[in-house]
Structure formats: structure tokens, C-alpha cells
C-alpha positions as CSV (number, residue, x, y, z in Angstrom):
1,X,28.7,-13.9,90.9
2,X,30.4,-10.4,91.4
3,X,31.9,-9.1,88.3
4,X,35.2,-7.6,88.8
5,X,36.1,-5.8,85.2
6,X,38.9,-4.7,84.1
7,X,39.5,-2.4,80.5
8,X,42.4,-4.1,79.0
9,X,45.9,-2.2,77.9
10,X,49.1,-2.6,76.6
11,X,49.8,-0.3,79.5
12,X,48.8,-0.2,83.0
13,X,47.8,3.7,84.7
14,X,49.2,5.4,81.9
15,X,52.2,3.7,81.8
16,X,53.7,4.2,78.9
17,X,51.6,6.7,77.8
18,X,49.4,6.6,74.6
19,X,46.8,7.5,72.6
20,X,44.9,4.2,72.8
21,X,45.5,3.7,76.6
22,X,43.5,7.4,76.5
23,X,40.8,6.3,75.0
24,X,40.3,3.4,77.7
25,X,40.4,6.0,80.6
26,X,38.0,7.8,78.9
27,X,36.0,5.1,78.7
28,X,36.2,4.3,82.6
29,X,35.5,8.3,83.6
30,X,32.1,7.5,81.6
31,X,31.2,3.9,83.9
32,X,32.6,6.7,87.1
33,X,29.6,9.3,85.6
34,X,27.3,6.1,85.3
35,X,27.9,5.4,89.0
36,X,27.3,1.9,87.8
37,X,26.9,-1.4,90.7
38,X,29.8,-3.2,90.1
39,X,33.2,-2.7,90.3
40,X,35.7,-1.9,87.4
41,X,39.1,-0.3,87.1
42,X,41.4,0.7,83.6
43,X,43.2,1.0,81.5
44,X,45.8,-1.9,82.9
45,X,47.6,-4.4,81.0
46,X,46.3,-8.4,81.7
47,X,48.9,-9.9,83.8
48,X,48.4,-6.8,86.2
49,X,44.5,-7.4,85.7
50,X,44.5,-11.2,86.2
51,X,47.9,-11.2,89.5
52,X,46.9,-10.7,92.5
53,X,50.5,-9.7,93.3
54,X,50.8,-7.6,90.5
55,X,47.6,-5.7,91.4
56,X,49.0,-5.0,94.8
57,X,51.6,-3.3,93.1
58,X,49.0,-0.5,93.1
59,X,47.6,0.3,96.3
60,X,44.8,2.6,94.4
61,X,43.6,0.1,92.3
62,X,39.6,-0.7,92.7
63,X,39.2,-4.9,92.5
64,X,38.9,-6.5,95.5
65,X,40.5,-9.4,93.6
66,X,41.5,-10.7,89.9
67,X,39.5,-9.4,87.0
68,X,37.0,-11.7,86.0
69,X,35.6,-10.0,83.3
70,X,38.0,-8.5,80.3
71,X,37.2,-5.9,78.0
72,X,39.7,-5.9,75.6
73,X,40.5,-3.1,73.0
74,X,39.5,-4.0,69.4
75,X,37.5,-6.9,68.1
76,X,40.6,-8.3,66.6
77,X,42.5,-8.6,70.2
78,X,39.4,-10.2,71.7
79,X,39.2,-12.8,68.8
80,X,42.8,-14.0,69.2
81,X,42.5,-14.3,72.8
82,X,39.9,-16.0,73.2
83,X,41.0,-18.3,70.0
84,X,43.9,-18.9,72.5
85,X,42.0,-20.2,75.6
């Protein structure tokens, strides 16, 4: 199992720009000073992270594939999501 993860967004690159989509690239420039052993990429909204053809959309982006792991936001986000599946 390779873990692809992706920060979660409303937007994707900075599009639209925001204060809480800031505070998700920050949080990837610290994993980029932890030079950590898997790979990871942020801030992008979900259907970019989990589309394949969406992802291509962005020839810089760093998955080799879907996400498959998805850190979202705030505790309340990750509750109703997964309270979805």
C-alpha cells in the first residue's frame, strides 16, 4: 500500500483564494521541510483529489494517481463525510 494524500479544500491551488485554503498550504510547505516518504499534494478540492482527469488538469500536481488518503479541514467536515460513505 502506497499512500497517496491529499489536504482537502474548497479550492484547488489557490483557487479562489482564502484564508483557510492558506492555512492548508502552509500545512504542506511543513510535510516539504519534513522531506517525509510518501507522497502528498494541497490544498485541492475532492473531486480534483479523487479524478484522475481532473488531476491532469494540473500538469504540476504530485500523485501519481487518485488520493487515497484525505485529510480534510475541521473535525466537523471529516465527521459528515465519512457519516456519508
Amino acid at each position: 500500500y502506497e499512500p497517496r494524500l491529499t489536504m482537502l479544500a474548497y479550492s484547488t491551488f489557490g483557487h479562489p483564494q482564502g484564508e483557510r485554503s492558506e492555512r492548508v498550504q502552509e500545512a504542506v510547505r511543513i510535510l516539504d521541510k519534513r522531506r517525509v516518504d510518501f507522497e502528498y499534494d494541497g490544498e485541492m478540492a475532492a473531486d480534483v483529489a479523487l479524478n484522475a482527469r481532473a488531476m491532469a488538469q494540473y500538469p504540476f500536481i504530485r500523485l501519481t494517481g487518485p488520493a487515497n488518503v484525505l485529510i480534510m479541514p475541521a473535525f466537523n467536515s471529516a465527521s459528515i463525510s465519512t457519516k456519508m460513505l
